[in-house]
C-alpha positions as CSV (number, residue, x, y, z in Angstrom):
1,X,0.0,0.0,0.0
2,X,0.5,3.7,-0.7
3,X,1.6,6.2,2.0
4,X,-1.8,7.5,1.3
5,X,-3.5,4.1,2.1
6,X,-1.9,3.7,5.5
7,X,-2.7,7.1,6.3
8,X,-6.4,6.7,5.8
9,X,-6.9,3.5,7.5
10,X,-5.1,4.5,10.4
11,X,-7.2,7.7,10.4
12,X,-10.1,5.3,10.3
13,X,-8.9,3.2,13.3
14,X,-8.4,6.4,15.2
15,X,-12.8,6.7,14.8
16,X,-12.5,9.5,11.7
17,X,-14.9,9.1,9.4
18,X,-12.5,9.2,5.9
19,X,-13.3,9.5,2.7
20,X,-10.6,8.8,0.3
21,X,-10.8,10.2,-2.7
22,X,-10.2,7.9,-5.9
23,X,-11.5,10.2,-8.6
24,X,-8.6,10.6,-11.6
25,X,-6.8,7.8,-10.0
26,X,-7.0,5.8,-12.5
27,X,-8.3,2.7,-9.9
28,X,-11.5,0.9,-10.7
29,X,-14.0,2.3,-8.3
30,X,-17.6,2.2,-9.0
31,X,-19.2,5.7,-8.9
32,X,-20.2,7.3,-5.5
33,X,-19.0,5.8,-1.9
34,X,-18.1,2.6,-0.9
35,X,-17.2,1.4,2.4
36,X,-14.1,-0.5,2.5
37,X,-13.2,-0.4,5.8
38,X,-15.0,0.6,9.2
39,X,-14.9,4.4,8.9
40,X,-13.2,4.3,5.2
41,X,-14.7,5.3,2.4
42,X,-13.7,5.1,-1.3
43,X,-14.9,8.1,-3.3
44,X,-15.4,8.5,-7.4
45,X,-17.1,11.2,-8.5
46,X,-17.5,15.1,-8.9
47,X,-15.6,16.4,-6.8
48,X,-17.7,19.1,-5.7
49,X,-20.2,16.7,-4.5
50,X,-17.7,16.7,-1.5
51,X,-18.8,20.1,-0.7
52,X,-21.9,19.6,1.7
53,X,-19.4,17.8,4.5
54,X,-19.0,20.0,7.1
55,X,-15.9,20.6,9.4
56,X,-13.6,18.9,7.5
57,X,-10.2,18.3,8.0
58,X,-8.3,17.6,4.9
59,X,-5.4,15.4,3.9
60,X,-3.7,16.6,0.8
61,X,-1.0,16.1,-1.5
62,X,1.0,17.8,-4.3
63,X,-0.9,16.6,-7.2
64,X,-4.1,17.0,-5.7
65,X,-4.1,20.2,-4.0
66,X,-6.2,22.4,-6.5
67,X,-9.3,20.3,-5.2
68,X,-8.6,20.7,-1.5
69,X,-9.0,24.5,-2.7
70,X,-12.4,24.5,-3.4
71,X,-14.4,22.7,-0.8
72,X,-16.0,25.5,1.4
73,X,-14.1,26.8,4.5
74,X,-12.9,23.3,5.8
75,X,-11.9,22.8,9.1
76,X,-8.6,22.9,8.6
77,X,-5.6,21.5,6.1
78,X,-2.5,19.2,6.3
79,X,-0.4,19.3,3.4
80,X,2.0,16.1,3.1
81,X,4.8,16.2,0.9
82,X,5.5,12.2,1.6
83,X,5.4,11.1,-2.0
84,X,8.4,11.7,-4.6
85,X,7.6,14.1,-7.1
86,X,9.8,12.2,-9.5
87,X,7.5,8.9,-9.1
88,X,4.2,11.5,-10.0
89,X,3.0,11.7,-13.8
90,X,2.0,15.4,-13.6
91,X,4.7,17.9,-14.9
92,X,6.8,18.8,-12.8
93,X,6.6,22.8,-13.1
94,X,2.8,22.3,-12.3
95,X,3.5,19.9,-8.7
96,X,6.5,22.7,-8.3
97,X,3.6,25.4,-8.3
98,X,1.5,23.5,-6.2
99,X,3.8,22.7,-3.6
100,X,4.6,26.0,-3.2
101,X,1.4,27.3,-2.6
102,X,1.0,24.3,-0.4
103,X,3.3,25.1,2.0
104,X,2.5,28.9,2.5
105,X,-1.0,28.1,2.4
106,X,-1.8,24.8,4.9
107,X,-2.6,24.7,8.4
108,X,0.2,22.1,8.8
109,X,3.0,20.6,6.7
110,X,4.2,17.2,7.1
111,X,7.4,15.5,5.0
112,X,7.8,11.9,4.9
113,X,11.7,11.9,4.6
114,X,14.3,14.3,6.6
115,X,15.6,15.5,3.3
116,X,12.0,16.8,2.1
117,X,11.6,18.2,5.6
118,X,14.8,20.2,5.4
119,X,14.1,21.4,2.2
120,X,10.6,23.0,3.4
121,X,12.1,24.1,6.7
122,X,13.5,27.4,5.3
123,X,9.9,28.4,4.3
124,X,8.0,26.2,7.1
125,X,10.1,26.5,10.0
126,X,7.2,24.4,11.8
127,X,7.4,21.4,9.3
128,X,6.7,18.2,10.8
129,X,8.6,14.8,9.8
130,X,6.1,12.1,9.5
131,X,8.1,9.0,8.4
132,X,6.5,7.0,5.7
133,X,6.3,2.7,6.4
134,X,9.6,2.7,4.5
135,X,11.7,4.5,7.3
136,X,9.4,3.6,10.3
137,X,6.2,1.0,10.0
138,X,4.3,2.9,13.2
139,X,1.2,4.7,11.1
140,X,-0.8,5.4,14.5
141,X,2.5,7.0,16.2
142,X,2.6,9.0,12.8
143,X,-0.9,10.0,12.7
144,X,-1.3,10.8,16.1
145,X,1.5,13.4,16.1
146,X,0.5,15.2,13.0
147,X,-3.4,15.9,14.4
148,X,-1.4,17.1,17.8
149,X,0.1,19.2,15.9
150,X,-2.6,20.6,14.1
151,X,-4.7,20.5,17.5
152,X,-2.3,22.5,19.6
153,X,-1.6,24.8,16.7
154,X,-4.9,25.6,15.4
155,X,-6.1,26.4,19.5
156,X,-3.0,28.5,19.9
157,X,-1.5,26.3,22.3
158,X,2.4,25.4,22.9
159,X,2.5,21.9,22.3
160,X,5.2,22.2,25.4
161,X,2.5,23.3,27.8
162,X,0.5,21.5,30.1
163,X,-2.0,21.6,28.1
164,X,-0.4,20.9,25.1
165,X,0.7,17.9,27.1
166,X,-3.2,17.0,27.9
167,X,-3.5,17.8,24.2
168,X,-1.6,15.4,23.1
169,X,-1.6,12.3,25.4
170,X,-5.7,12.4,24.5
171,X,-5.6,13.4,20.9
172,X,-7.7,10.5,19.7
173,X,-10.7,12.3,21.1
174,X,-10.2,14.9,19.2
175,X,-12.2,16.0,16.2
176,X,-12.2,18.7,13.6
177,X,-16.1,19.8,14.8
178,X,-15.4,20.0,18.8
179,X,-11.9,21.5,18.3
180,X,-13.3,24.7,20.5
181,X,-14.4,21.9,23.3
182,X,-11.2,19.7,23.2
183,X,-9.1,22.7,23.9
184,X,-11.0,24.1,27.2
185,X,-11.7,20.5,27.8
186,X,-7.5,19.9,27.8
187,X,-7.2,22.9,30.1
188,X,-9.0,22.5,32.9
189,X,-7.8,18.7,32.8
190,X,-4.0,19.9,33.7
191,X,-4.3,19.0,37.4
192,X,-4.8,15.2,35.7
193,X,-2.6,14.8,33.4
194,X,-0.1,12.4,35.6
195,X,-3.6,10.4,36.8
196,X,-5.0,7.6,35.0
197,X,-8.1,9.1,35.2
198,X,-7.2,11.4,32.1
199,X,-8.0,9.8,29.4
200,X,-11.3,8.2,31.0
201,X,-12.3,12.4,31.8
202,X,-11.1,13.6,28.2
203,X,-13.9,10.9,27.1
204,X,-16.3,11.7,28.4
205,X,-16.1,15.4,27.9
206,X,-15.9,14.8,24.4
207,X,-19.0,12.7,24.1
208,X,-21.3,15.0,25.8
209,X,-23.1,15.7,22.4
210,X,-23.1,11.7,21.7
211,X,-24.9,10.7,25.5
212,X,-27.2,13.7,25.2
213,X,-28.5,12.2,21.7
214,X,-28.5,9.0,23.1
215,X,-30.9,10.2,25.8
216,X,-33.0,12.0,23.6
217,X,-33.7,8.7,21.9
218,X,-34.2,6.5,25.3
219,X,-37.2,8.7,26.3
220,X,-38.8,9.1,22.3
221,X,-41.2,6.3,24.1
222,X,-42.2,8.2,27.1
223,X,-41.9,11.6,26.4
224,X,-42.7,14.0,23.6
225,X,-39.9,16.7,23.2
226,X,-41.0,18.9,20.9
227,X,-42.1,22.4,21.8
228,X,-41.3,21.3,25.7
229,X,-39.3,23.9,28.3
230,X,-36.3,21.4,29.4
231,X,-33.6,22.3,32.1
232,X,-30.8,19.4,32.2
233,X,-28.7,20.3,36.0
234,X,-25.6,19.8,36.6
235,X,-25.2,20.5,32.7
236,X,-21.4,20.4,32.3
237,X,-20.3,20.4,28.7
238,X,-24.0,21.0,27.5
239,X,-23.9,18.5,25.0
240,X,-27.9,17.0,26.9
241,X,-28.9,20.7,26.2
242,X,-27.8,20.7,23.0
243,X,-29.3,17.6,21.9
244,X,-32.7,18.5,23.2
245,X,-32.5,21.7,21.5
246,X,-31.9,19.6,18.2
247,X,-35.2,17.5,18.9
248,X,-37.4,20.7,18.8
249,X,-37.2,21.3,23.3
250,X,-37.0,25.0,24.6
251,X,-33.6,24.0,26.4
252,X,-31.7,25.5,29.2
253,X,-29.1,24.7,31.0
254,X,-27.9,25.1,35.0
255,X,-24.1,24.3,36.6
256,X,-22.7,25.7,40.2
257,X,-19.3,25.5,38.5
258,X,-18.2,28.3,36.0
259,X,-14.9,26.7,34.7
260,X,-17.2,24.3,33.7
261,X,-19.8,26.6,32.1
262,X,-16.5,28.3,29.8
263,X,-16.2,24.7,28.6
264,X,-20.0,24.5,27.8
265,X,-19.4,28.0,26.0
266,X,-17.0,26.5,23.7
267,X,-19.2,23.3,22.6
268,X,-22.3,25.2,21.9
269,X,-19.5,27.5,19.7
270,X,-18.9,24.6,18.3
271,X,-21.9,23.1,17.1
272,X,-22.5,27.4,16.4
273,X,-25.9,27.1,19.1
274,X,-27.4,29.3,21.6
275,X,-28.3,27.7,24.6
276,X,-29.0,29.8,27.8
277,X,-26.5,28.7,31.1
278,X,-27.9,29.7,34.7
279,X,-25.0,29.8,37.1
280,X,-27.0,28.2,40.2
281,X,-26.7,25.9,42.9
282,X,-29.7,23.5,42.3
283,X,-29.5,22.3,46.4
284,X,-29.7,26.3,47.2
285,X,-33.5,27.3,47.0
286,X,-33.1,31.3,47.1
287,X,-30.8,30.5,43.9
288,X,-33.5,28.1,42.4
289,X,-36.1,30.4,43.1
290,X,-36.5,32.4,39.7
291,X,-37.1,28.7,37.7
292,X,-40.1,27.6,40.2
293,X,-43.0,26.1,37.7
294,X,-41.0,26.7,35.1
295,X,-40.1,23.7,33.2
296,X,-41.6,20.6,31.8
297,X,-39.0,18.2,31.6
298,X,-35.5,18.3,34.0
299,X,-32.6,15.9,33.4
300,X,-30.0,15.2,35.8
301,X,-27.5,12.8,34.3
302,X,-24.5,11.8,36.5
303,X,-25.5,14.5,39.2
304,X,-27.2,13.9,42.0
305,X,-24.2,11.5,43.4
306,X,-22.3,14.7,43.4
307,X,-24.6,16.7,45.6
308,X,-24.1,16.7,49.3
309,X,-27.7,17.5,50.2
310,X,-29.8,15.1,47.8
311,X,-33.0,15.8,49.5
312,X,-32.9,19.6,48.7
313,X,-31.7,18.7,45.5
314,X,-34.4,16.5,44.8
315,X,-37.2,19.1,46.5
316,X,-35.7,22.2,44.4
317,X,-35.8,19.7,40.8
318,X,-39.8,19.4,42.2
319,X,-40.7,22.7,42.8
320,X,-39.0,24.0,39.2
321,X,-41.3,21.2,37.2
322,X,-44.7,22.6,35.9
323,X,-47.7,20.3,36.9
324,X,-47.8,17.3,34.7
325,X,-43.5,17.9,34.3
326,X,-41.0,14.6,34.4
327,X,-37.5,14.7,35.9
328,X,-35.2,12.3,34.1
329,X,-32.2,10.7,37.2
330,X,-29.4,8.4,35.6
331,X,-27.2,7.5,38.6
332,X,-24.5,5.2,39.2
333,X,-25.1,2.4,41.1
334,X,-22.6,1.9,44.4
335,X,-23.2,-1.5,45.2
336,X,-22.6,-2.5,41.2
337,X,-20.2,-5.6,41.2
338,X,-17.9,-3.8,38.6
339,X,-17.7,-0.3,40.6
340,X,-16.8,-1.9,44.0
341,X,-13.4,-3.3,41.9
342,X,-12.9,0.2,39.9
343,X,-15.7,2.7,40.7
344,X,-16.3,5.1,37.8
345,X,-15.0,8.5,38.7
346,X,-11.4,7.7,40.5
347,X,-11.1,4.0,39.2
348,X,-10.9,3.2,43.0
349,X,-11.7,-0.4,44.5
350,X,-13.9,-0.5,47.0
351,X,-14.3,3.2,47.6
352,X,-18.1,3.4,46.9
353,X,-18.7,1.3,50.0
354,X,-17.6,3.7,52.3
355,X,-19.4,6.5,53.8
356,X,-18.0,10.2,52.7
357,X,-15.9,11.2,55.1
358,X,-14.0,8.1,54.8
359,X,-14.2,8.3,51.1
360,X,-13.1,11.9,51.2
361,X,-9.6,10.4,53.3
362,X,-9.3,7.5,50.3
363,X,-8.8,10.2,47.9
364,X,-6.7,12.5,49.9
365,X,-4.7,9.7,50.0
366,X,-4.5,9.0,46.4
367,X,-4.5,12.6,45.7
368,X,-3.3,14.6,48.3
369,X,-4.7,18.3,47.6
370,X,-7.3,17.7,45.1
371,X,-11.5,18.4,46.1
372,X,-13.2,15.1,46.6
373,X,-16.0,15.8,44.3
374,X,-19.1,13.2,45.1
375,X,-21.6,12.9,47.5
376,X,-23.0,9.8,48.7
377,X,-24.5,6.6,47.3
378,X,-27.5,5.4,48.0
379,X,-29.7,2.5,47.3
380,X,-32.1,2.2,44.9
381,X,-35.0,2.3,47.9
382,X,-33.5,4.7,49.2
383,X,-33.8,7.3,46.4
384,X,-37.5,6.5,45.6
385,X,-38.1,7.3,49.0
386,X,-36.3,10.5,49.0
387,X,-38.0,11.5,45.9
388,X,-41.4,10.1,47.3
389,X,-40.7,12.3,49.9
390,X,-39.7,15.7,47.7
391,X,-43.4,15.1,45.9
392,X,-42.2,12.8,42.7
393,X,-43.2,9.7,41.6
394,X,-40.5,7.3,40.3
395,X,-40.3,5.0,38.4
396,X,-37.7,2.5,37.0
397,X,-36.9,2.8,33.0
398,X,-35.8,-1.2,33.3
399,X,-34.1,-2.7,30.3
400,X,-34.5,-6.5,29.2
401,X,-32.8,-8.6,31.1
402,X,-30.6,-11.4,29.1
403,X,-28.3,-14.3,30.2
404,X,-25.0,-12.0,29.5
405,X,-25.8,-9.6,32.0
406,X,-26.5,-12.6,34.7
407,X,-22.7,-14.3,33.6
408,X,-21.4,-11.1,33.5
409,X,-22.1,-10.0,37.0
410,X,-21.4,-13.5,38.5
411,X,-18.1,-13.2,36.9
412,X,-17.8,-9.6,38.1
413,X,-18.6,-11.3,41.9
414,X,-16.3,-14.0,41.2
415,X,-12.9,-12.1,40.4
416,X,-14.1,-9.7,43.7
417,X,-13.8,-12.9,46.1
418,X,-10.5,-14.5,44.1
419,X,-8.6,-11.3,43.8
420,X,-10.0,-8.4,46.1
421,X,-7.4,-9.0,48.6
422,X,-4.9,-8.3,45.9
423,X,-6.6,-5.2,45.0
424,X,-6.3,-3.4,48.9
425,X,-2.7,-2.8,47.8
426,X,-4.2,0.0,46.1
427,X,-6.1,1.7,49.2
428,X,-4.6,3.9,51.1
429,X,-3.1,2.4,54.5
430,X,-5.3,4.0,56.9
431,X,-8.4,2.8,55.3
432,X,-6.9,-0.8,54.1
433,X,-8.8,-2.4,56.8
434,X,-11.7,-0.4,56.3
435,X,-11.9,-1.1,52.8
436,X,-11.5,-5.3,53.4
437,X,-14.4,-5.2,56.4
438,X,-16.6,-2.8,53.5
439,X,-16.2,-5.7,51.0
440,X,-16.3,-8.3,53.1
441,X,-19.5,-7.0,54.4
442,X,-20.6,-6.6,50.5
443,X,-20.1,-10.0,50.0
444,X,-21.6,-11.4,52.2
445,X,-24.4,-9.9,51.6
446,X,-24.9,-10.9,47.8
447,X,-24.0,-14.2,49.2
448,X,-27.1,-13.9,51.3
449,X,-29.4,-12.3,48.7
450,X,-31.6,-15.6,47.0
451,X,-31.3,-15.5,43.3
452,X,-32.9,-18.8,42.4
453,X,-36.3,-17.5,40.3
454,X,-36.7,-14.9,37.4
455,X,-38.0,-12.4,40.0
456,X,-35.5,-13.3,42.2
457,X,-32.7,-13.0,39.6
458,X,-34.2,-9.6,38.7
459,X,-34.1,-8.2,41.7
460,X,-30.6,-8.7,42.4
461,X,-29.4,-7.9,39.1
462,X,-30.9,-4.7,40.3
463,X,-28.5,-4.6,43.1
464,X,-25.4,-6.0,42.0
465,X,-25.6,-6.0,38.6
466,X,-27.1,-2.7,36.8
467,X,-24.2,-0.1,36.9
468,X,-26.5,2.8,36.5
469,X,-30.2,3.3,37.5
470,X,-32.7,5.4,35.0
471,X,-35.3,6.9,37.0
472,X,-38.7,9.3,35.3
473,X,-39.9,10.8,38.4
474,X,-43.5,12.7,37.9
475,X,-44.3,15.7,39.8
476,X,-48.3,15.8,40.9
477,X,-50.6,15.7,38.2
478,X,-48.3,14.3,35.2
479,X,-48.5,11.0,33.5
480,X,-49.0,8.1,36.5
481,X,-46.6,5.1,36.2
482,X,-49.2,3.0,34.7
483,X,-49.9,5.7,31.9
484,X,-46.0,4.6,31.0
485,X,-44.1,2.2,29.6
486,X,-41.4,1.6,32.3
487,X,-42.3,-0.4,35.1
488,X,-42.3,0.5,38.8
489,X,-39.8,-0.7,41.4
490,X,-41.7,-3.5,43.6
């Protein structure tokens, strides 16, 4: 294969959509696209049929460059002067006129030998050398440094920085259309970028706009979006606001933390939206005050473990619903098999047993200096009463049980009684003990929970084996839980 080949399937293993254009090639490729590869694409065609794609990124090459000039304000270009002009059938004078341009004109320059870099250097002092398979057979080491280059560069970032650094070690989450995201994203990540969290936190920032469409499509059975007034708390990146402004809601968006609200700023920039950001604590009422009866749908995704006062969290999401509203709770389930091994936010064993304060010691520990940022887990009883109790009625969005989810969380129980004790190495020494009674104690109750009929089964993969809980809770005078498809907790 071609430079160009290895290129575009490692761009495609990296999660790019690529298409690779074949037109004047002289290759026999039937007219239109053709998927090849996951994520690669074979093109023949007009060219300007290429046009509609937005926020592209492209790849170009001497004796192709005129084209890359006239798709509409792409997202950026790398210009790669890997081939030998000498092996090229176009004159010569005309790949000498493009390759100047080239190189005055692209976002980035690459070479795939040190003597074409040299050469270039005098006019592109920032030249990169990308090594073709000829010199050095590592395409993903290759690729990855030429997008953190263009990253850093296009954000204005030294790629020496901190958050150059964050920029780089996580580039494979970065794409042309969140550019604005990834970079604010990066920076407030600094404090991480020695913890193996990073990568896991980089994620999940930049798939805000993914999980908010993938809610949007979980509650198409239950709830009608369009026209509705929607509030998502604890909003973060805003990609749930976003999404629910892109099914036709009236969306809003409230966050206590304004680094975080910057980073929203820069996604909705991104996707070029207007979604309005409250600044509020949704546990302080004077501060939830102006939104009472205000909205007919609230989501609260990953939140309400991070509160420290769930009942006033709970009472405030209440008292901003309209009568006949729905509150939509996703929240991570403590006593999950696979969270008391690695929980989901520090990658901790056994840390979601404890209570806070001890918690909040376990992560000194870890990371002496940084805030311990959750609240407390609770059972699933335990929030339907506290909800019961704030004026809601829940009820359980359950999913269809199947025989891989019963193996998987026996296997997940399994590996916590055969290799726990190997895993305290990990805790902190003041709380080792602590942690082996917690699981101890964790164990011995599943061993004492009776899983021998279906409803038995159900109810402790409820327990044990369900990693987050989805909740519609209906303020008085909204849809009762038998007017809806999910089913009540028993």
């Amino acid at each position: 294969m071609k430079r160009q080949h290895h290129l575009a399937r490692e761009l495609a293993r990296e999660g790019f959509l690529v298409i690779f254009d074949c037109s004047n090639t002289g290759e026999t490729v039937k007219e239109g696209l053709e998927e090849i590869f996951p994520n690669l694409f074979l093109f023949s065609g007009a060219f300007d049929s290429l046009c509609f794609l937005p926020n592209l990124l492209v790849w170009t090459f001497p004796y192709n460059y005129e084209y890359a000039q006239r798709l509409p304000a792409p997202s950026g270009m790398i210009y790669d002067y890997g081939d030998d002009s000498s092996t090229l059938s176009n004159p010569k004078s005309l790949l000498a006129r493009k390759h100047r341009r080239a190189i005055r004109e692209a976002d980035l320059v690459v070479a795939g030998t040190r003597k074409q870099a040299e050469a270039i250097r005098a006019i592109r002092a920032d030249v990169l050398y990308l090594p073709d398979a000829v010199e050095e057979n590592n395409w993903r080491a290759g690729v990855e440094t030429a997008l953190a280059a263009f990253a850093t560069r296009q954000a204005g970032v030294d790629p020496a920085s901190p958050v150059g650094e964050v920029m780089r070690r996580c580039i494979s989450f970065w794409r042309p259309s969140q550019r604005r995201l990834f970079a604010a994203a990066a920076k407030r990540l600094i404090p991480f970028r020695d913890d193996a969290c990073l990568e896991m936190y980089l994620e999940f920032g930049m798939s805000t706009n993914r999980r908010g469409r993938e809610l949007v499509r979980r509650l198409g059975p239950y709830i009608d979006l369009s026209g509705k007034r929607h509030l998502d708390v604890g909003a973060a990146y805003t990609g749930f606001s976003a999404a629910f402004t892109e099914a036709g809601a009236h969306s809003e968006a409230l966050e206590i933390d304004p680094e975080l609200i910057e980073i929203a700023r820069a996604n909705l920039k991104d996707l070029a939206m207007d979604v309005p950001i409250h600044h509020a604590d949704v546990t302080n009422q004077a501060e939830i005050d102006p939104f009472v009866g205000h909205f007919d749908i609230i989501t609260c995704n990953d939140v309400i473990e991070h509160v420290l006062n769930a009942p006033a969290m709970l009472a405030n999401v209440r008292r901003m619903l309209r009568p006949g509203g729905v509150a939509y709770f996703e929240i991570p389930n403590g006593d999950y098999a696979g969270f008391v091994w690695e929980d989901g936010h520090y990658l901790q064993f056994g840390i979601t047993l404890l209570e806070r304060p001890e918690a909040e010691v376990f992560y000194e520990g870890i990371r002496p200096g940084m805030p311990y940022r959750m609240g407390s887990y609770y059972s699933l009883e335990e929030y339907f009463r506290m909800m019961e109790t704030a004026g809601l009625r829940p009820v359980l969005i359950e999913e269809q049980t199947t025989p891989e989810d019963w193996e998987r969380t026996e296997a997940a129980l399994v590996r916590l009684r055969a290799e726990g004790a190997s895993r305290l190495a990990t805790v902190p020494e003041v709380l080792r003990s602590r942690v082996a009674e917690a699981v101890a104690r964790y164990l011995s109750r599943v061993e004492g929970m009776p899983r021998n009929t279906p409803e038995e089964q159900r109810r402790f993969l409820l327990r044990y084996g369900t990693a987050f809980w989805r909740i519609l809770a209906y303020r008085a005078g909204g849809l009762s839980p038998s007017e809806s498809k999910p089913s009540s907790l028993p």
